[in-house]
C-alpha positions as CSV (number, residue, x, y, z in Angstrom):
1,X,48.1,-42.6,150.8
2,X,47.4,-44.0,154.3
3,X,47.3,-47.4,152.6
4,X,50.2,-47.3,150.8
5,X,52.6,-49.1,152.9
6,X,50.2,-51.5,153.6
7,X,49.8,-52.4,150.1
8,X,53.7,-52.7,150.1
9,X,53.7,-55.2,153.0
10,X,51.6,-57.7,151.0
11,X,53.7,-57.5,147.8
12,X,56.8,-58.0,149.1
13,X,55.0,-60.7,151.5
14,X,54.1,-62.4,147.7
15,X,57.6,-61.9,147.1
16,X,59.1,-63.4,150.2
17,X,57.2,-66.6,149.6
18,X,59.9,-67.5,146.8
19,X,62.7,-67.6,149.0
20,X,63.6,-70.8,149.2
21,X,62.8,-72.1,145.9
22,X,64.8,-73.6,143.0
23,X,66.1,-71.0,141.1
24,X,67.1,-73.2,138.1
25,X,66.9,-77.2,137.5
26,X,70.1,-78.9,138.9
27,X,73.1,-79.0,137.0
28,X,76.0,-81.1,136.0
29,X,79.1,-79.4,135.1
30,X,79.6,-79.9,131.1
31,X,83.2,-81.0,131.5
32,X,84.9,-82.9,134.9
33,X,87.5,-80.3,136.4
34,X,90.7,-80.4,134.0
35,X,94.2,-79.4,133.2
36,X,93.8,-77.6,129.8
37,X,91.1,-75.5,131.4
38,X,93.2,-74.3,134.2
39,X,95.5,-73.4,132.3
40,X,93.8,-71.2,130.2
41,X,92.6,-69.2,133.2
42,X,96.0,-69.0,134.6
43,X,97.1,-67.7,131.0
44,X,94.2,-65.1,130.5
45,X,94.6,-64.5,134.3
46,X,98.3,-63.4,134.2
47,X,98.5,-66.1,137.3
48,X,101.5,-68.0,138.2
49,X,101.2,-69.9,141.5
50,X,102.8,-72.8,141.1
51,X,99.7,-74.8,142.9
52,X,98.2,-74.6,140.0
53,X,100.4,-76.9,138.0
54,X,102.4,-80.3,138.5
55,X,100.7,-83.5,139.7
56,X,99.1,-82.3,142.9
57,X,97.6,-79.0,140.8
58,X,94.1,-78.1,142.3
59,X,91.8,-74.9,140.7
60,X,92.3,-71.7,141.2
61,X,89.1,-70.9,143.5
62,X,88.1,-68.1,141.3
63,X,87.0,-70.6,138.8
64,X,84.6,-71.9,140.9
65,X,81.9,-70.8,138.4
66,X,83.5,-71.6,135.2
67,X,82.8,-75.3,135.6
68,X,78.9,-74.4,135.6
69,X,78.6,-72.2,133.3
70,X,76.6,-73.5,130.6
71,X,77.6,-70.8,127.4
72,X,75.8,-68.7,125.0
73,X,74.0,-71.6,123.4
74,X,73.1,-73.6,126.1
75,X,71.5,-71.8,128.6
76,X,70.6,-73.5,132.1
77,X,66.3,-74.1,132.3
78,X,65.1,-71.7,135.1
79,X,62.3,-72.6,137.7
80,X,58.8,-71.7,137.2
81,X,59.1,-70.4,140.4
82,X,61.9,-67.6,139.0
83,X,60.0,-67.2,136.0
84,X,57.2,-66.4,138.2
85,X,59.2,-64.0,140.5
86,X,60.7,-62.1,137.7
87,X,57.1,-62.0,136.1
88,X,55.6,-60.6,139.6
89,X,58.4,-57.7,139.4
90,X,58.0,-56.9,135.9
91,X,54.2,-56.7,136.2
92,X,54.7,-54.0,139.4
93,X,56.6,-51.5,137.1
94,X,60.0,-53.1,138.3
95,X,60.8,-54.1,134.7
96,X,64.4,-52.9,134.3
97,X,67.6,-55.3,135.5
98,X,71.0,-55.2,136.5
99,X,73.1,-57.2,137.9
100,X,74.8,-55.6,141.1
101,X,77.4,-58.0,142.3
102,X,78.5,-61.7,143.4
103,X,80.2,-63.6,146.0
104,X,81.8,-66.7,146.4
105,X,82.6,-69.1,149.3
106,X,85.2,-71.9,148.6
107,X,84.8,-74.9,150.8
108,X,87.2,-77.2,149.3
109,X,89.4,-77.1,146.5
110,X,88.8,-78.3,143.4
111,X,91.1,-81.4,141.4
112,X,91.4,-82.8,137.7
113,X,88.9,-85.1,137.7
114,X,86.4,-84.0,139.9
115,X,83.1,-84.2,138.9
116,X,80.8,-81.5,139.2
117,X,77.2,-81.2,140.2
118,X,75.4,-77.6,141.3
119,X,71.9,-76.5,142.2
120,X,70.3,-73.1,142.8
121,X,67.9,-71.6,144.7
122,X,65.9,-67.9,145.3
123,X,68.0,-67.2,148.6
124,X,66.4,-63.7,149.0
125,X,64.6,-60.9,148.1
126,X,65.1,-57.9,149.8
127,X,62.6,-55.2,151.1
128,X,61.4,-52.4,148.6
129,X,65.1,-50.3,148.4
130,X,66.0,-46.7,147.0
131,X,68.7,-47.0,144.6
132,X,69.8,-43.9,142.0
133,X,68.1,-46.3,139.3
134,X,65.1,-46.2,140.8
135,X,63.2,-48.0,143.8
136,X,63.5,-51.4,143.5
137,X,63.9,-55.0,144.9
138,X,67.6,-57.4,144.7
139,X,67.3,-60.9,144.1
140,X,70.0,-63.1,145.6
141,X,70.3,-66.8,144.1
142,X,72.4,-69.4,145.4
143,X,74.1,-72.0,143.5
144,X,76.0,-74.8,145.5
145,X,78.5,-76.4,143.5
146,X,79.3,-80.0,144.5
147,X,82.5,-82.3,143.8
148,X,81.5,-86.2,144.7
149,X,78.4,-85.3,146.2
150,X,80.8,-83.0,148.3
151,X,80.0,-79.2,149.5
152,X,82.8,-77.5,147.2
153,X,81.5,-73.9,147.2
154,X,78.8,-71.5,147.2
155,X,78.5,-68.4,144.2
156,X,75.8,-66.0,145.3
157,X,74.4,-63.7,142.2
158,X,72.3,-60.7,143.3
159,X,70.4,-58.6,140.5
160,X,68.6,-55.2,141.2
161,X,65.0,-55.5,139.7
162,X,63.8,-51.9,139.5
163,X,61.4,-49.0,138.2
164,X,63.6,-46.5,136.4
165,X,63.8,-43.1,137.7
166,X,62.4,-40.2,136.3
167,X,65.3,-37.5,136.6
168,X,63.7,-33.8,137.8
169,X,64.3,-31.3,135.7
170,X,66.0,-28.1,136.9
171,X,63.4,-25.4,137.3
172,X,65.4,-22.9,135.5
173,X,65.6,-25.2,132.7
174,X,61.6,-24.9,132.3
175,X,60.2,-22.4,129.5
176,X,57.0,-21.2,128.9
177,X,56.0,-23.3,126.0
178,X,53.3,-19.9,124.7
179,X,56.5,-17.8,124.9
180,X,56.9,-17.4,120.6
181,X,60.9,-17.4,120.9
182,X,60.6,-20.8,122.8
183,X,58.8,-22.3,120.0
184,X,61.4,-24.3,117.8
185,X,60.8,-26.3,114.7
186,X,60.8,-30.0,115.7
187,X,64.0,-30.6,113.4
188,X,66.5,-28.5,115.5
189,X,65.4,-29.8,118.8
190,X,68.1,-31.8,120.9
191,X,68.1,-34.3,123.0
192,X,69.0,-34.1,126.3
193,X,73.0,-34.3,126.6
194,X,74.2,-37.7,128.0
195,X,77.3,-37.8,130.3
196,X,79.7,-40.8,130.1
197,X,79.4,-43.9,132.7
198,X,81.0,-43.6,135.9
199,X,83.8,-45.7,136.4
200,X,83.0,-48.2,139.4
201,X,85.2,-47.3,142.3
202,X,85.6,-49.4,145.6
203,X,87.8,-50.2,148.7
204,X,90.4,-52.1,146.1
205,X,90.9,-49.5,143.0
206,X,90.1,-46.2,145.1
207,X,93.7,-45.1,144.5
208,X,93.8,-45.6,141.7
209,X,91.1,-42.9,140.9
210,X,92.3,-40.8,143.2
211,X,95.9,-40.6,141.1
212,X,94.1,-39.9,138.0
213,X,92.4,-36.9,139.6
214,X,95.3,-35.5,139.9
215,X,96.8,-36.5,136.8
216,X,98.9,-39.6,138.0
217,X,98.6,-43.0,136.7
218,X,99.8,-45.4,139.4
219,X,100.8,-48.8,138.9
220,X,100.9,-51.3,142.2
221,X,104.0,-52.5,143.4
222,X,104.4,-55.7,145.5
223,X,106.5,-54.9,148.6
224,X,107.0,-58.2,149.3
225,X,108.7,-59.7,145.7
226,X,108.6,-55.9,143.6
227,X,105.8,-57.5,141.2
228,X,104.2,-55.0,139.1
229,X,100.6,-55.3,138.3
230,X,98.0,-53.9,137.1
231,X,94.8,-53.6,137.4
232,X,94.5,-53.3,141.2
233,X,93.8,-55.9,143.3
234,X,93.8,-56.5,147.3
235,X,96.9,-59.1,147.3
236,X,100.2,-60.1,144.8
237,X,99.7,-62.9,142.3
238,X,103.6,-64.0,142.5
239,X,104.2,-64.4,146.5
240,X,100.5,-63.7,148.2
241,X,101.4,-60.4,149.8
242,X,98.7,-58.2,150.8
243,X,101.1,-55.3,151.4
244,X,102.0,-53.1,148.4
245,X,102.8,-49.4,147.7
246,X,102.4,-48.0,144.2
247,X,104.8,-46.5,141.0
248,X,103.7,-43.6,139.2
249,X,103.6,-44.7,135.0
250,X,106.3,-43.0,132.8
251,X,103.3,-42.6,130.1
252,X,104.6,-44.4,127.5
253,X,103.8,-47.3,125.9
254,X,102.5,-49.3,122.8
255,X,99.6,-50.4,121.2
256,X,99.7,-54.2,122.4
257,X,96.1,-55.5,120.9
258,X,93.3,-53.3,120.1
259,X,89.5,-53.5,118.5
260,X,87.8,-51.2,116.4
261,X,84.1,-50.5,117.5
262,X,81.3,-49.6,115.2
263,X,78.5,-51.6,117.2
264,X,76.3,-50.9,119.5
265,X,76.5,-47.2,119.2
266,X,75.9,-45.5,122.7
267,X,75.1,-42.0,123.7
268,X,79.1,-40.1,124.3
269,X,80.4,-42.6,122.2
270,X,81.0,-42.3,118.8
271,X,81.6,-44.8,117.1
272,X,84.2,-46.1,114.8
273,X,86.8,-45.6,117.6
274,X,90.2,-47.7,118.6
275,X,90.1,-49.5,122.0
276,X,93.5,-50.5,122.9
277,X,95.6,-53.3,125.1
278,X,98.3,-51.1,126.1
279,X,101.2,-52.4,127.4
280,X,103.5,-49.5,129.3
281,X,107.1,-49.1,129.8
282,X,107.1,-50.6,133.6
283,X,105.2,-54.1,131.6
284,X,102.2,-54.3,132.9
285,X,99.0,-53.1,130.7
286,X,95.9,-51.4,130.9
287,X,92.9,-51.2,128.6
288,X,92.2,-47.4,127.1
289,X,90.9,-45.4,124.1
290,X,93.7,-45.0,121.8
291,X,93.4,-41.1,120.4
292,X,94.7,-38.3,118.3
293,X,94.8,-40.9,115.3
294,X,92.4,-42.5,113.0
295,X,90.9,-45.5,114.5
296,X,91.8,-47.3,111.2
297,X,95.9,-46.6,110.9
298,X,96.2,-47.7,115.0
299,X,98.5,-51.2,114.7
300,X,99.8,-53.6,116.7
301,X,103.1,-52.1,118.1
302,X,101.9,-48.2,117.6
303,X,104.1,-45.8,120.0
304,X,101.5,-44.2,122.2
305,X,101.9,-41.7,125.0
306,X,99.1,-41.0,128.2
307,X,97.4,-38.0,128.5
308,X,94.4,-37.2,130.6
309,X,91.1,-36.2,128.9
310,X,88.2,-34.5,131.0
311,X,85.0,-35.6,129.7
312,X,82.9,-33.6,132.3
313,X,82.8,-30.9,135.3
314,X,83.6,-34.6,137.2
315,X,85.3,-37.4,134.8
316,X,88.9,-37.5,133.9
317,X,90.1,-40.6,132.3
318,X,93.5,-41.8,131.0
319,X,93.5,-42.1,127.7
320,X,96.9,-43.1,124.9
321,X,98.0,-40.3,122.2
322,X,98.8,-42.5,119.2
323,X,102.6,-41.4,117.8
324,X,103.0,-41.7,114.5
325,X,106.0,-42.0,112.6
């Protein structure tokens, strides 16, 4: 035990040697910047600044990745160096991924025509961290994305690399195995029951949760221009207010687009079910199950109504009450 951390020093010494080194080979972007793609975002987006438009339109700065991105078939080459890294963490019992979060820095803004060029490198790894996954390490790459040789932006990407934790059992949970009434026949034993995922809750949606705790679906409200929207976010698409208060939903609705999922089956899910595009009375919508009807007579147009299901001793979700008629 007494050499423990020392063995730790020197691994994530071997680990801090990558920073610094190419993450993947440099890049050029697979179209210049251009019109038709902007306005596809802006579309998908909901997003109506008129700066985005006209003859002097630039890029929304959230697509700063978009004009790297290489698609499913044509994946960018990695390093040998991140190969390596990755291979180092897997090989230490780290095997299992996730990716955590990412940020973006806009320098410039971005035109039609601009060509692009990007490059990334192993930033950082971190020290040896405690996460509810497990003890692990994150990985931060940097990709600078150029216009004309210029600095346009930076997009940082951070994974968690990490050993999956073992959860305890509760000690009153334990049986004696010799006990004769423990002993089951292999064919009736369950497994463990799985709870739902936890909806991701920060600094921008927490009210939102907190309403549906207590049984309130709350829709922002600009206070500057009265925009609606949903879901949550820190400023207003129409006019750039950050200020805002919030409208509690009516509950009704219709079914605006939904899918029907059979595949990949996951434990609390059973699948086929109906997920829906709801669009509410106030206008705005919100992705939900659609329930109470058989996943194969929802439609386009259905008449649903909220409700709030509890899934667990902790998770309430909203969740749309198909009406038929």
């Amino acid at each position: 035990m007494n050499g423990e951390p020392e063995v730790h020093e020197e691994f994530e010494a071997r680990l801090k040697a990558y920073e610094g080194r190419p993450a993947a080979a440099t890049g050029v972007g697979r179209d210049p910047v251009n019109e038709p793609m902007i306005r596809h975002w802006c579309e998908a987006m909901g997003d109506t600044n008129p700066a985005y438009t006209g003859p002097n339109a630039i890029a929304p700065p959230t697509m700063l990745q978009a004009w790297t991105m290489a698609g499913l078939s044509r994946r960018p080459e990695r390093t040998a160096a991140y190969d390596e890294l990755l291979g180092l963490l897997d090989e230490s019992g780290h095997h299992a991924v996730v990716a955590t979060d990412c940020e973006q820095e806009y320098l410039r803004p971005l035109r039609p025509g601009d060509e692009i060029t990007f490059d990334s490198v192993i930033e950082s790894v971190s020290e040896r961290k405690t996460t509810k996954l497990g003890p692990g390490y994150f990985v931060t790459t940097r990709t600078d994305i150029r216009a004309g040789g210029e600095l346009a932006g930076t997009h940082r990407f951070r994974i968690l690399k990490y050993a999956p934790a073992r959860r305890p059992k509760d000690p009153k949970d334990r049986k004696d195995p010799k006990d004769p009434k423990n002993r089951k026949d292999p064919k009736d034993r369950k497994a463990p029951e799985e709870r739902r995922p936890r909806p991701v809750v920060n600094r921008d949606n927490a009210g939102f949760w907190e309403g549906v705790a207590r049984h309130e679906l709350l829709i922002q409200r600009c206070t500057g221009c009265g925009t609606l929207r949903f879901p949550w976010l820190p400023g207003c698409n129409s006019c750039g207010s950050l200020e805002w208060d919030t409208v509690e939903a009516s509950g009704e609705g219709t079914v605006y687009s939904y899918v029907v999922m059979h595949h990949p089956p996951f434990p609390t899910f059973a699948p086929p079910y109906a997920v829906g595009l709801i669009e509410l009375a106030e206008g705005v919508r919100i992705i939900s199950n659609v329930v109470g009807v058989p996943y194969d007579k929802v439609r386009i147009g259905m008449p649903v109504r909220l409700e709030f299901r509890r899934y667990d001793e902790e998770l309430v979700l909203p969740v749309f009450q198909g009406v038929t008629r």
